[in-house]
mmCIF file of the C-alpha atoms, coordinates in Angstrom:
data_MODEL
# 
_entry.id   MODEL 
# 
loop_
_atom_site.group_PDB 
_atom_site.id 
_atom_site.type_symbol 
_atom_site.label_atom_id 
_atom_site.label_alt_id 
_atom_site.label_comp_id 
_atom_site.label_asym_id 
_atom_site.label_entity_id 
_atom_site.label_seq_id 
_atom_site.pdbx_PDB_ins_code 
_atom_site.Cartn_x 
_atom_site.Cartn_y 
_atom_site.Cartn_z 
_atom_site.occupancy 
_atom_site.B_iso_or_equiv 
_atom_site.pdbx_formal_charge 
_atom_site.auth_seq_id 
_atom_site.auth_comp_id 
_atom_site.auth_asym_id 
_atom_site.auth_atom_id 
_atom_site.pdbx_PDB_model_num 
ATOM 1   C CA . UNK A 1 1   ? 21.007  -36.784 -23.261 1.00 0.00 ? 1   UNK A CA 1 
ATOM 2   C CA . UNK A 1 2   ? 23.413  -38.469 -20.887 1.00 0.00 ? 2   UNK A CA 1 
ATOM 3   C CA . UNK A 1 3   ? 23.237  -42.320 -22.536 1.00 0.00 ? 3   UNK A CA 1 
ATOM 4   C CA . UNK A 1 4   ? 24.997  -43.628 -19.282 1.00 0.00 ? 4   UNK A CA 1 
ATOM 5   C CA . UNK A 1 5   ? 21.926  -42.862 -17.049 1.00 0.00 ? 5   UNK A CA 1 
ATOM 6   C CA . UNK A 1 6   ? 20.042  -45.630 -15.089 1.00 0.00 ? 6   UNK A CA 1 
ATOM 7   C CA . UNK A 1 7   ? 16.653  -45.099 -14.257 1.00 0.00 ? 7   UNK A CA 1 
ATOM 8   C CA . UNK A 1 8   ? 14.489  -47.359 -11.791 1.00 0.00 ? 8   UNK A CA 1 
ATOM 9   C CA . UNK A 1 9   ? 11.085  -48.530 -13.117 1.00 0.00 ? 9   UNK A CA 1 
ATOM 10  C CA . UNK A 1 10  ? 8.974   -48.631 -10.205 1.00 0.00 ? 10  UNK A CA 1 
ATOM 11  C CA . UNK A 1 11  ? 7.210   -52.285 -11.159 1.00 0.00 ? 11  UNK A CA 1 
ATOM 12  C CA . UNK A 1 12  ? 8.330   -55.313 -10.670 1.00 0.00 ? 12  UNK A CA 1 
ATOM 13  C CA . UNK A 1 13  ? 5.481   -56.669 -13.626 1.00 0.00 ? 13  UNK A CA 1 
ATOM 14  C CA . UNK A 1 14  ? 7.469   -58.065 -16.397 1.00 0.00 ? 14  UNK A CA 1 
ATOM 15  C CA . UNK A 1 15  ? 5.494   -57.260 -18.965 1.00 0.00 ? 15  UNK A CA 1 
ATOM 16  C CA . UNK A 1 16  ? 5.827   -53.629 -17.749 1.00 0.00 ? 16  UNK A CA 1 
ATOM 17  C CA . UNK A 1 17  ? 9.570   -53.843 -17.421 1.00 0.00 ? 17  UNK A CA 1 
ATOM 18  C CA . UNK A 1 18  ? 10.143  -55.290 -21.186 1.00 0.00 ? 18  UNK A CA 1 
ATOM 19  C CA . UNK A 1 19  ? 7.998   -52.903 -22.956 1.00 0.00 ? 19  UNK A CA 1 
ATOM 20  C CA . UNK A 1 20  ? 8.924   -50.030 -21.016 1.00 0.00 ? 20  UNK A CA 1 
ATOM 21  C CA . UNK A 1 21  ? 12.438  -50.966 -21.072 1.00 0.00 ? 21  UNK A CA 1 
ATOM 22  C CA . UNK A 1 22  ? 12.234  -51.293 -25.050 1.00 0.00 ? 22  UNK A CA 1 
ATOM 23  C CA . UNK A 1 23  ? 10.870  -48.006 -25.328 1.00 0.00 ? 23  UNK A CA 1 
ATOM 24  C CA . UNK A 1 24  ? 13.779  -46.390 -23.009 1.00 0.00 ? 24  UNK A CA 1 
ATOM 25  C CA . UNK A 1 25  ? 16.177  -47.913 -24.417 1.00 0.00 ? 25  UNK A CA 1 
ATOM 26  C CA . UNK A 1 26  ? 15.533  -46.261 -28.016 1.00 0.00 ? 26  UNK A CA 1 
ATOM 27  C CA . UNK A 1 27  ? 16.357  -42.785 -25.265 1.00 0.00 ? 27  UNK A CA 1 
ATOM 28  C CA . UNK A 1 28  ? 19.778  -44.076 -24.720 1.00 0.00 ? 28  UNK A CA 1 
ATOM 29  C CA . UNK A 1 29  ? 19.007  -45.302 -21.111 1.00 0.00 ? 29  UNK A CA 1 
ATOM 30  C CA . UNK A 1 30  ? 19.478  -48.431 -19.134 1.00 0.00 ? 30  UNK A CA 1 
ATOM 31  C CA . UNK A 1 31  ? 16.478  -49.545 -16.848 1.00 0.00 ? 31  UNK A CA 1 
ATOM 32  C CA . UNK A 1 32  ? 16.044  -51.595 -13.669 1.00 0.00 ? 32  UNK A CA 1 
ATOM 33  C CA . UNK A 1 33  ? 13.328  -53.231 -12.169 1.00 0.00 ? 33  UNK A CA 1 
ATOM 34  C CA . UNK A 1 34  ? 12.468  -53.052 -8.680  1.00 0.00 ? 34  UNK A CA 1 
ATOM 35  C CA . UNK A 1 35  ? 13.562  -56.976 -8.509  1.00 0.00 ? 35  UNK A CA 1 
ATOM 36  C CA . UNK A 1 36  ? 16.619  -55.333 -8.617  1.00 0.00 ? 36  UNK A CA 1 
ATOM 37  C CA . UNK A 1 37  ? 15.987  -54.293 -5.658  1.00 0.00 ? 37  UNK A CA 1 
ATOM 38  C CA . UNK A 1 38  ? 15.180  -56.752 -2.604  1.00 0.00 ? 38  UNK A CA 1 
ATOM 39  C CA . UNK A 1 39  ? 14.967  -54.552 0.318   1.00 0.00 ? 39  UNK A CA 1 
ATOM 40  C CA . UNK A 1 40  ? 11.784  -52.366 -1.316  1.00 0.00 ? 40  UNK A CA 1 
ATOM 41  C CA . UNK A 1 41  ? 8.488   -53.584 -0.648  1.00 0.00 ? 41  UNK A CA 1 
ATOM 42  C CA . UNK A 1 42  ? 5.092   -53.363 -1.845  1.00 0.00 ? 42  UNK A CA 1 
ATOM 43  C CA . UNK A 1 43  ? 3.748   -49.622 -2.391  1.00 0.00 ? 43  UNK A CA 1 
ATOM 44  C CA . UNK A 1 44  ? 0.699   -49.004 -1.585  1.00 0.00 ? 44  UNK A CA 1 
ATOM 45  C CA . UNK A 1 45  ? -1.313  -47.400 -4.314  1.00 0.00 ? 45  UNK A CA 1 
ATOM 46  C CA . UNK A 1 46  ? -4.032  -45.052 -2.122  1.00 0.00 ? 46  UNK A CA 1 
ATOM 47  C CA . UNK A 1 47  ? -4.664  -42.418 -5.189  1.00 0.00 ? 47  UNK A CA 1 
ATOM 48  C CA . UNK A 1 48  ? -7.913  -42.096 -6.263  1.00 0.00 ? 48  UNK A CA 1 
ATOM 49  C CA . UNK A 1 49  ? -6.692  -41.565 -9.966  1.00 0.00 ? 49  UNK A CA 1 
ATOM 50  C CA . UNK A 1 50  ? -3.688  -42.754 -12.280 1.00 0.00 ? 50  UNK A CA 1 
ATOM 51  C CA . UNK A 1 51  ? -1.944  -40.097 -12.098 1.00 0.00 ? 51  UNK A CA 1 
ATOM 52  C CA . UNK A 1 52  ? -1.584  -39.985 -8.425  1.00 0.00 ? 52  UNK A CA 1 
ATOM 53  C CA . UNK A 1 53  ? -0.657  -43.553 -7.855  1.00 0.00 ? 53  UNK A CA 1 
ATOM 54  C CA . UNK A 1 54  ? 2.048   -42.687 -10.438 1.00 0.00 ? 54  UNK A CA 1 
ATOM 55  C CA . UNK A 1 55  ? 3.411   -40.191 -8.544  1.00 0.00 ? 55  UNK A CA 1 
ATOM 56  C CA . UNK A 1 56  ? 3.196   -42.061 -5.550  1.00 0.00 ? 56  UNK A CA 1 
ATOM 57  C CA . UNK A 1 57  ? 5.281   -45.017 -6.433  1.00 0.00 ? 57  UNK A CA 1 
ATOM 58  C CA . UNK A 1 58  ? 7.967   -42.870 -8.241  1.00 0.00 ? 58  UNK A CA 1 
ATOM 59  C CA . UNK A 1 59  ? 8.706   -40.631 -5.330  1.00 0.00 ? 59  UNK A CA 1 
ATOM 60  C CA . UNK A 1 60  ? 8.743   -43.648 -2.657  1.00 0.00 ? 60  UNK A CA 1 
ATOM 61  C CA . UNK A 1 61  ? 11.298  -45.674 -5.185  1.00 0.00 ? 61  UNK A CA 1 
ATOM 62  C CA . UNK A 1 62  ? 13.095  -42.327 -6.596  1.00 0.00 ? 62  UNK A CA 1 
ATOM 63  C CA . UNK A 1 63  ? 13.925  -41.527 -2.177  1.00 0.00 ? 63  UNK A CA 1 
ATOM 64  C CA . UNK A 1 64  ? 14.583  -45.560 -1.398  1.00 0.00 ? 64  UNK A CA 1 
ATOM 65  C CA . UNK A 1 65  ? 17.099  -45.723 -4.498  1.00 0.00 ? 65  UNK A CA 1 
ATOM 66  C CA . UNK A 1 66  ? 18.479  -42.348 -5.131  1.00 0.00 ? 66  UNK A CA 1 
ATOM 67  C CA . UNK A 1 67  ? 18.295  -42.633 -8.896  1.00 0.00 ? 67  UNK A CA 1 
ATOM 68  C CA . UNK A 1 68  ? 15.855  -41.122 -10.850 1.00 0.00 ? 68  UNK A CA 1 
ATOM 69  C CA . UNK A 1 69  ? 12.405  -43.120 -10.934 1.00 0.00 ? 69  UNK A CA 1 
ATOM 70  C CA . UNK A 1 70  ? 9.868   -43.474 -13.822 1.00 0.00 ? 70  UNK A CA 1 
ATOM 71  C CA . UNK A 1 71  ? 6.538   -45.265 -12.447 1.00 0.00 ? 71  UNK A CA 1 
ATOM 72  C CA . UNK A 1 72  ? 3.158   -45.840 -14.325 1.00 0.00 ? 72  UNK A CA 1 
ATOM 73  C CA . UNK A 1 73  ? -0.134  -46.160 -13.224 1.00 0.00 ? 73  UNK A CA 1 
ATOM 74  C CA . UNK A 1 74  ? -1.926  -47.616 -16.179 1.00 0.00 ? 74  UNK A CA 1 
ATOM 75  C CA . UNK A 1 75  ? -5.272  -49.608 -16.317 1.00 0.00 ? 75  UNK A CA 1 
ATOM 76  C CA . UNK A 1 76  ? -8.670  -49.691 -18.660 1.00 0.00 ? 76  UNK A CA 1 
ATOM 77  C CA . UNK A 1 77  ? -11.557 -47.485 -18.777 1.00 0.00 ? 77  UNK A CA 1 
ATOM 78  C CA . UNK A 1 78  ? -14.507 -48.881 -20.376 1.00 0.00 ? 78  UNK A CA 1 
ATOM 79  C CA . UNK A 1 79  ? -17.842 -46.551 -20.871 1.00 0.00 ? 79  UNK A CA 1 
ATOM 80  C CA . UNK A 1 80  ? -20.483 -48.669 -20.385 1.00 0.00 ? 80  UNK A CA 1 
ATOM 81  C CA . UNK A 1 81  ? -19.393 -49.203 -16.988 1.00 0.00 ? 81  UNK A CA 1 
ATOM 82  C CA . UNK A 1 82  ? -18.764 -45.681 -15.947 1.00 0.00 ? 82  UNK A CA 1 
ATOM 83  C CA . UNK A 1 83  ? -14.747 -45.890 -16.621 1.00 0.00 ? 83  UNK A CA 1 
ATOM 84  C CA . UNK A 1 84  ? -14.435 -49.082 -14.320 1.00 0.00 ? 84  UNK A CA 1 
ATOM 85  C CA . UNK A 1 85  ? -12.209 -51.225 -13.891 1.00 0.00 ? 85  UNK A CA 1 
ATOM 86  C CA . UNK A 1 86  ? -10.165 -47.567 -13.713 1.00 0.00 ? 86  UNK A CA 1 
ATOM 87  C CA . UNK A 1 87  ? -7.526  -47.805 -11.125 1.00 0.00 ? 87  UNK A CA 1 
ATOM 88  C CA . UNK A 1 88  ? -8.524  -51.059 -10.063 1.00 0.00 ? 88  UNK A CA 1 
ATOM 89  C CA . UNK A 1 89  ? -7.956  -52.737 -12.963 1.00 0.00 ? 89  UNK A CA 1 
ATOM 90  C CA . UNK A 1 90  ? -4.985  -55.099 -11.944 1.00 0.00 ? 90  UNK A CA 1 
ATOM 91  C CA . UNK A 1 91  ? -7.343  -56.148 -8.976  1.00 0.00 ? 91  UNK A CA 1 
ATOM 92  C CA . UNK A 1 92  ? -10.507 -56.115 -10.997 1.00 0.00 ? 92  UNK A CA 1 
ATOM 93  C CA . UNK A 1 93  ? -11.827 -59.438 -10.130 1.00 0.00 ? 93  UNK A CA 1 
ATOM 94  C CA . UNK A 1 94  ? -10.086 -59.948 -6.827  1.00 0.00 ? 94  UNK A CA 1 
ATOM 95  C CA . UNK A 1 95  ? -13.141 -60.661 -4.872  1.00 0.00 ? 95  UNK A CA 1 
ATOM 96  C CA . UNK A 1 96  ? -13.799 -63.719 -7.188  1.00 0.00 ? 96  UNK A CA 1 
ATOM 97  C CA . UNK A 1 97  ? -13.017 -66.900 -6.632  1.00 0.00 ? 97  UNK A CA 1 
ATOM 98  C CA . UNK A 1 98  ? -10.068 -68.296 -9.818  1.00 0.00 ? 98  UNK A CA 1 
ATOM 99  C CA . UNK A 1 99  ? -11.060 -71.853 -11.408 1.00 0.00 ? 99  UNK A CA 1 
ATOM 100 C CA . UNK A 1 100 ? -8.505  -74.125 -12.114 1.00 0.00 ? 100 UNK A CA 1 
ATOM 101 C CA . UNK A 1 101 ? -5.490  -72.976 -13.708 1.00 0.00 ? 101 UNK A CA 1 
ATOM 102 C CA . UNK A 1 102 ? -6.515  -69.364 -14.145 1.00 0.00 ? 102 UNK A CA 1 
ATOM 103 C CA . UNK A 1 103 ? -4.489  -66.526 -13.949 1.00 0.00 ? 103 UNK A CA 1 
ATOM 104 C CA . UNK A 1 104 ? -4.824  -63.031 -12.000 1.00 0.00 ? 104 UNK A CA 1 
ATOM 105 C CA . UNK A 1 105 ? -5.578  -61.387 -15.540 1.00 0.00 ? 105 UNK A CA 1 
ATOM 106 C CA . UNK A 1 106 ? -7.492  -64.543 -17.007 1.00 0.00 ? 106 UNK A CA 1 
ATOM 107 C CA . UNK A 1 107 ? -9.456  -64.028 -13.659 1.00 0.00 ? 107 UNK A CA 1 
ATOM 108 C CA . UNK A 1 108 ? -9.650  -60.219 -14.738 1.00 0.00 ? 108 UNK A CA 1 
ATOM 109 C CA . UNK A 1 109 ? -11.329 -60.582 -18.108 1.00 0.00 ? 109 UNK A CA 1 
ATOM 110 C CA . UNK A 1 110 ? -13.865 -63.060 -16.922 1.00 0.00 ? 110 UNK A CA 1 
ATOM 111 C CA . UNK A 1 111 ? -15.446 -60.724 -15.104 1.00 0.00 ? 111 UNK A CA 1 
ATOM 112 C CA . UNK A 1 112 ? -15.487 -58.192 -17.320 1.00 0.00 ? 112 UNK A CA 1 
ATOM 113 C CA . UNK A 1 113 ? -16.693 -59.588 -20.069 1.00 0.00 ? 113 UNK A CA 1 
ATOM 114 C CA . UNK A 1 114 ? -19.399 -61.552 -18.112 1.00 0.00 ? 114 UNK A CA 1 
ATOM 115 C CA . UNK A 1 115 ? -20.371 -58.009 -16.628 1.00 0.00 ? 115 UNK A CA 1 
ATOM 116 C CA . UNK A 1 116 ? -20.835 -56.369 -20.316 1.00 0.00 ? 116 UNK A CA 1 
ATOM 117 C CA . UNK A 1 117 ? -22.628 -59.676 -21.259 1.00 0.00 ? 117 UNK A CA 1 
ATOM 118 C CA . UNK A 1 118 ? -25.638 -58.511 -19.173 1.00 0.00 ? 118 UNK A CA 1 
ATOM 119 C CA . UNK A 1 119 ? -25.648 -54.785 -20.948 1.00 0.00 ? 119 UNK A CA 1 
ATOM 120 C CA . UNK A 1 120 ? -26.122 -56.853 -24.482 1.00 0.00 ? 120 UNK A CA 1 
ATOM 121 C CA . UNK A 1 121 ? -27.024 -53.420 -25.721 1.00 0.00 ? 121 UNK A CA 1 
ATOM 122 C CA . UNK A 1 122 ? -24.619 -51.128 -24.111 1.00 0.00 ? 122 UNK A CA 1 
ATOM 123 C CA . UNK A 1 123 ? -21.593 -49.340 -26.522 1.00 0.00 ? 123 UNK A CA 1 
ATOM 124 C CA . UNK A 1 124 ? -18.205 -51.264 -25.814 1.00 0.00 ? 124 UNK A CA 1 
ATOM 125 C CA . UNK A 1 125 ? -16.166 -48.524 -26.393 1.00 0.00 ? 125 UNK A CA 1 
ATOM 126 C CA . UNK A 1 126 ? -13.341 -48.564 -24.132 1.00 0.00 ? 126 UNK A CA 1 
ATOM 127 C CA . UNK A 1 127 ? -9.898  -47.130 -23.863 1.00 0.00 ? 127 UNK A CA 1 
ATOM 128 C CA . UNK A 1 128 ? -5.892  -47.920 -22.252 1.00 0.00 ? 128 UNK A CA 1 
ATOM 129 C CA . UNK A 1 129 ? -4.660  -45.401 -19.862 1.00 0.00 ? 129 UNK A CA 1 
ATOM 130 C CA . UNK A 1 130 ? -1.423  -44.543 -18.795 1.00 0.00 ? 130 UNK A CA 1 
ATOM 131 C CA . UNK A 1 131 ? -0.189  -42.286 -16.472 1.00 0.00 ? 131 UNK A CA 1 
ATOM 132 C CA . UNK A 1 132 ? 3.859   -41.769 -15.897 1.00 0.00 ? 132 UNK A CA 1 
ATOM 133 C CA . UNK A 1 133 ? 5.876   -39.864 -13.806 1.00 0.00 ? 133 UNK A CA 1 
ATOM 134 C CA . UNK A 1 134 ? 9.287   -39.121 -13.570 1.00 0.00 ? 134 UNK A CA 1 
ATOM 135 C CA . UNK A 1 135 ? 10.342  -37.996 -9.565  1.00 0.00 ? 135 UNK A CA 1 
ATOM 136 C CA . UNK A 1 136 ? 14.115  -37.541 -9.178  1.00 0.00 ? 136 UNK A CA 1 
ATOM 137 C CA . UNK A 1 137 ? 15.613  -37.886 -5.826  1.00 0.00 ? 137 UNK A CA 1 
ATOM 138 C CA . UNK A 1 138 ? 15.886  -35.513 -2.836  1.00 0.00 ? 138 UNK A CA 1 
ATOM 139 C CA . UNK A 1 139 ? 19.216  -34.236 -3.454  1.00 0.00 ? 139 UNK A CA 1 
ATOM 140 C CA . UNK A 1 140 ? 18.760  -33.934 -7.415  1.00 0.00 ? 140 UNK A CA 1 
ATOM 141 C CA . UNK A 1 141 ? 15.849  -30.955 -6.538  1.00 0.00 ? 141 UNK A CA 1 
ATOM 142 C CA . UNK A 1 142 ? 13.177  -33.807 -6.178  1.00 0.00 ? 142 UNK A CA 1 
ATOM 143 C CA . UNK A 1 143 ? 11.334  -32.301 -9.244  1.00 0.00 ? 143 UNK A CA 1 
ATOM 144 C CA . UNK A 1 144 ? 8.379   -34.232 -10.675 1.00 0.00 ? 144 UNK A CA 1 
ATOM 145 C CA . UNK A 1 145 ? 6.859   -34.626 -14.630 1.00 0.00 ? 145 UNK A CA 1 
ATOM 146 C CA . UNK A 1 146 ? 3.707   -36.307 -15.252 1.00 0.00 ? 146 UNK A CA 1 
ATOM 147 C CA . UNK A 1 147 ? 1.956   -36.981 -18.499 1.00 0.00 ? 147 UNK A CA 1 
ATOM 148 C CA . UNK A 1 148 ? -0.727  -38.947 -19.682 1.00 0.00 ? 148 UNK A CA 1 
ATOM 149 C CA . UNK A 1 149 ? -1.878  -41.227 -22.749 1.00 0.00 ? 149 UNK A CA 1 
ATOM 150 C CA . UNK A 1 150 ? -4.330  -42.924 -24.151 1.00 0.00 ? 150 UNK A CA 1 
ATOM 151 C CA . UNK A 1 151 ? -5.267  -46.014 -26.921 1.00 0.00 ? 151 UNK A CA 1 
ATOM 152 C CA . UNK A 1 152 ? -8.815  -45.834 -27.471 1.00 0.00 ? 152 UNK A CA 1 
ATOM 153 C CA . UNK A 1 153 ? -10.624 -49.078 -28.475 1.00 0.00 ? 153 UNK A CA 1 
ATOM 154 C CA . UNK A 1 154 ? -13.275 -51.148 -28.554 1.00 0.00 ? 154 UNK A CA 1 
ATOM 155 C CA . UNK A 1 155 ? -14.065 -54.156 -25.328 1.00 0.00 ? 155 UNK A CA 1 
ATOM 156 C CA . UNK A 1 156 ? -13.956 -58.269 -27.580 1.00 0.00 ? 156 UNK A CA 1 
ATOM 157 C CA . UNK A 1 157 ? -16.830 -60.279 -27.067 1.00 0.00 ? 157 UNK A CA 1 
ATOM 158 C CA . UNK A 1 158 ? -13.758 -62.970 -26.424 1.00 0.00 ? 158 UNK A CA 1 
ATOM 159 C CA . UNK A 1 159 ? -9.951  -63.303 -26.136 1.00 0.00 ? 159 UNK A CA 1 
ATOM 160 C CA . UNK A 1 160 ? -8.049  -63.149 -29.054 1.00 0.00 ? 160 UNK A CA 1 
ATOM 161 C CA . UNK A 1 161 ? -4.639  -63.428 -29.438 1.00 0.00 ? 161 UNK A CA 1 
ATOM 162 C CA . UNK A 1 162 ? -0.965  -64.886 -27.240 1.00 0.00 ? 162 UNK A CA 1 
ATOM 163 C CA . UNK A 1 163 ? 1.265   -61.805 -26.638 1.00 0.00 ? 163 UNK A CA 1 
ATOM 164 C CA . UNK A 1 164 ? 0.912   -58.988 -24.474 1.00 0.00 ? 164 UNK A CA 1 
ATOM 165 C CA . UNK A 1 165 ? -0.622  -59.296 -20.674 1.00 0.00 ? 165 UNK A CA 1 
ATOM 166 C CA . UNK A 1 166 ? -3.443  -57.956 -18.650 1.00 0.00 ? 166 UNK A CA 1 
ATOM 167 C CA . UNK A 1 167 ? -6.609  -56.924 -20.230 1.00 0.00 ? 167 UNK A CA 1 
ATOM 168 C CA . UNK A 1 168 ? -4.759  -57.316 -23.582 1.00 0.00 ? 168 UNK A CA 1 
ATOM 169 C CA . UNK A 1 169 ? -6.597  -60.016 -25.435 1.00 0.00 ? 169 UNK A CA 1 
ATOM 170 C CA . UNK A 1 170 ? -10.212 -58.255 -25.395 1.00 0.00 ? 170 UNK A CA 1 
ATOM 171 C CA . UNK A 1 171 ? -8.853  -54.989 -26.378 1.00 0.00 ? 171 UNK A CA 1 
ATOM 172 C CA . UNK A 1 172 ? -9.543  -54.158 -29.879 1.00 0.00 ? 172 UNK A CA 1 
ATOM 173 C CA . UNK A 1 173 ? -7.543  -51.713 -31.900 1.00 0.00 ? 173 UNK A CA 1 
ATOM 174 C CA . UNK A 1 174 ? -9.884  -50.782 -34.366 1.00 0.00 ? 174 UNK A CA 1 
ATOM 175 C CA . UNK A 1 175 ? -7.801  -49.323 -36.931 1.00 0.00 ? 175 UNK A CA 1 
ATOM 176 C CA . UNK A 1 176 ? -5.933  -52.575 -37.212 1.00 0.00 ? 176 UNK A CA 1 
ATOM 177 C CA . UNK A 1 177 ? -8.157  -54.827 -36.644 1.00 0.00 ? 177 UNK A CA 1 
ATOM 178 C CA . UNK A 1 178 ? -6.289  -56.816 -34.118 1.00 0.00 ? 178 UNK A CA 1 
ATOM 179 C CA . UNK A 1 179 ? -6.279  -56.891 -30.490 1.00 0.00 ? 179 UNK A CA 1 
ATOM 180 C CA . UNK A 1 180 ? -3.272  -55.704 -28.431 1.00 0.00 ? 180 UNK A CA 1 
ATOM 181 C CA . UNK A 1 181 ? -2.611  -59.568 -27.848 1.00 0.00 ? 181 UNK A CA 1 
ATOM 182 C CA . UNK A 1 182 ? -2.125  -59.334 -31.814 1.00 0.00 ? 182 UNK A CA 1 
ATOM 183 C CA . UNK A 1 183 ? 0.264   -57.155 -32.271 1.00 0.00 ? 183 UNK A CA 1 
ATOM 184 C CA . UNK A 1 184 ? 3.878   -57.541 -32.122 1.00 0.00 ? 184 UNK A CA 1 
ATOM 185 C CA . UNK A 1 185 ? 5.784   -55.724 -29.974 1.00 0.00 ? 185 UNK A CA 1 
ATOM 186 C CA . UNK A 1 186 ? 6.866   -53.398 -32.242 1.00 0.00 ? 186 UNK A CA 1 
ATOM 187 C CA . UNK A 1 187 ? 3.036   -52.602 -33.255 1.00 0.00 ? 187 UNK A CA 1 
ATOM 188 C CA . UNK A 1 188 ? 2.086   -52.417 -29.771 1.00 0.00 ? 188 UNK A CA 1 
ATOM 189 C CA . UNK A 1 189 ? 4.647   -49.807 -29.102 1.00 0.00 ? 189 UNK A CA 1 
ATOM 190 C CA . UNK A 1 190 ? 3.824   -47.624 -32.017 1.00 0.00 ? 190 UNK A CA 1 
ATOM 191 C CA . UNK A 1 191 ? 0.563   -47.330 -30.548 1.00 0.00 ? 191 UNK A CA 1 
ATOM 192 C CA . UNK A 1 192 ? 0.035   -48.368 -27.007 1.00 0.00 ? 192 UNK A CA 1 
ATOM 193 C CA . UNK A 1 193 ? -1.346  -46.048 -24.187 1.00 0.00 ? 193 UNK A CA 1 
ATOM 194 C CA . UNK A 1 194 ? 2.493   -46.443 -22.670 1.00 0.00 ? 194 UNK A CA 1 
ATOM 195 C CA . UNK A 1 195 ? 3.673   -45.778 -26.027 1.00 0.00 ? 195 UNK A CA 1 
ATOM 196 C CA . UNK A 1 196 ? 2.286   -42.046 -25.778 1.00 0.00 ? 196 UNK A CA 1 
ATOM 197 C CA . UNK A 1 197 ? 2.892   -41.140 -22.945 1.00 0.00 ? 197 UNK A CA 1 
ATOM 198 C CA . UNK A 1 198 ? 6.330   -41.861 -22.662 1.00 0.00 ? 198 UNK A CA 1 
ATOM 199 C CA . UNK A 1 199 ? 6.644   -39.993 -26.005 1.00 0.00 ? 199 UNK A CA 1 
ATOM 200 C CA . UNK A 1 200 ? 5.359   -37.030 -23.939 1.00 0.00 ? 200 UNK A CA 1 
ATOM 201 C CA . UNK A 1 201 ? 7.697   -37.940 -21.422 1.00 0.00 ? 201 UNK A CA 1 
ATOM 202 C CA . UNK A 1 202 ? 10.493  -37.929 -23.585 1.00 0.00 ? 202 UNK A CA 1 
ATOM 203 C CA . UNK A 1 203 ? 9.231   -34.204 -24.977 1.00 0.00 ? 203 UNK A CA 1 
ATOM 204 C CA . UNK A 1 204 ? 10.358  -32.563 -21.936 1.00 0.00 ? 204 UNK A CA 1 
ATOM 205 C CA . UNK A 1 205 ? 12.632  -35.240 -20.781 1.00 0.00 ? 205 UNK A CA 1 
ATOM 206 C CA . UNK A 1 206 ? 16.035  -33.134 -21.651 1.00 0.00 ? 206 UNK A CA 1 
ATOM 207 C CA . UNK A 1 207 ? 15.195  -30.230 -19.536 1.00 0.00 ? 207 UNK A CA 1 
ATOM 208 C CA . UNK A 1 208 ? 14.286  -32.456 -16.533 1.00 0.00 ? 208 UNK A CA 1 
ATOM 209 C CA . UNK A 1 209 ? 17.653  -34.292 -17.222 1.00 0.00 ? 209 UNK A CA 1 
ATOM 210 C CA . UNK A 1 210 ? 19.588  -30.804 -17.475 1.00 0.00 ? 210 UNK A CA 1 
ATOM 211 C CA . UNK A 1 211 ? 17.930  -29.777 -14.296 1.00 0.00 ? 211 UNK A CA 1 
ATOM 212 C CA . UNK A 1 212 ? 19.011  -32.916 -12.261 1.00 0.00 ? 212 UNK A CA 1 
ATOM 213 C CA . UNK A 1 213 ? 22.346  -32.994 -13.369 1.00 0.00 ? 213 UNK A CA 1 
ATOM 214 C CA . UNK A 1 214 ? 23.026  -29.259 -12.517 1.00 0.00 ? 214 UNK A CA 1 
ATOM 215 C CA . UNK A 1 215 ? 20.728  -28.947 -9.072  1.00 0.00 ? 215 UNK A CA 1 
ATOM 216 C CA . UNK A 1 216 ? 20.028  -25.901 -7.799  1.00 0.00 ? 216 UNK A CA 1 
ATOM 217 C CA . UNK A 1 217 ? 22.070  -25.178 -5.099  1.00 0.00 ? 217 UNK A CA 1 
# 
């Protein structure tokens, strides 16, 4: 694997970029945001499912930057409410109004746990989804890999825990106990959706590197 490579992380969400970036890195391979790059603008995410919006951020940054782009389309799926938030979980609870002092995700988690508080009796099985793709650039073949993961769990009653970001603090790893706002970083990584399915990323990772650095001519 070449260890010089760069490859663009189609986010500019820093919690994205450091536990991506940490993962990577054990690869051999140097990230960069796109705050490293100021003339990109928002992409609109149109797909109707994860794995589209993946695919559609990675080949608009992989043809803007002409490296190699890894994006992620990741978000939570909980049962009793038919797989919402889904792909709309970063904007989740946009059409409500934030009190004082409360954050996008804070703003998030209120509604969803108010929501699951009037189904008192419905399951609160849940589950992290992440879909990645890899898109290299026009004139390294433009091929694309995407892969998928999952970190089933159960929806808190309540927030529990400091690290982490997004739905993080109501999502219970059952197995350990903890939420993912619990863990450390290295115990989220062992076992976060983002986790897996960079690890089946990285399983056919070589051959997509082989392929862009000997393009078809």
């Amino acid at each position: 694997m070449n260890s010089s490579m760069t490859v663009i992380l189609a986010t500019r969400n820093a919690g994205k970029i450091r536990e991506l970036g940490e993962l990577l890195s054990g690869y051999g391979m140097q990230t960069l945001g796109l705050d490293a790059f100021s003339g990109i603008g928002e992409i609109e995410e149109t797909g109707s499912t994860f794995e589209e919006n993946a695919l559609i951020k990675a080949r608009a940054v992989a043809r803007l930057t002409g490296h190699i782009c890894i994006a992620d389309d990741s978000g939570l799926e909980v049962d009793a409410l038919g797989g919402a938030p889904g792909v709309y979980s970063a904007r989740y609870a946009d059409d409500w109004h934030s009190c004082d002092g409360e954050s996008r995700d804070q703003r998030n988690i209120r509604k969803l746990l108010l929501t699951l508080s009037r189904m008192p009796d419905a399951p609160r099985a849940g589950r992290f989804v992440c879909c990645m793709a890899a898109v290299k650039p026009d004139f390294l073949g433009g091929d694309e890999l995407v892969v998928r993961g999952a970190w089933e769990g159960v929806i808190l009653e309540s927030p529990r825990g400091e690290n982490g970001f997004g739905y993080d603090p109501v999502f219970l790893d059952p197995e350990l106990g903890k939420s993912a706002a619990e863990l450390s970083g290295p115990e989220k990584n062992a076992r976060s959706h983002r986790a897996r399915a960079l690890h089946l990323l990285m399983e056919r990772w070589q051959g997509f590197i082989e392929q862009a650095e000997n393009p078809a001519s």
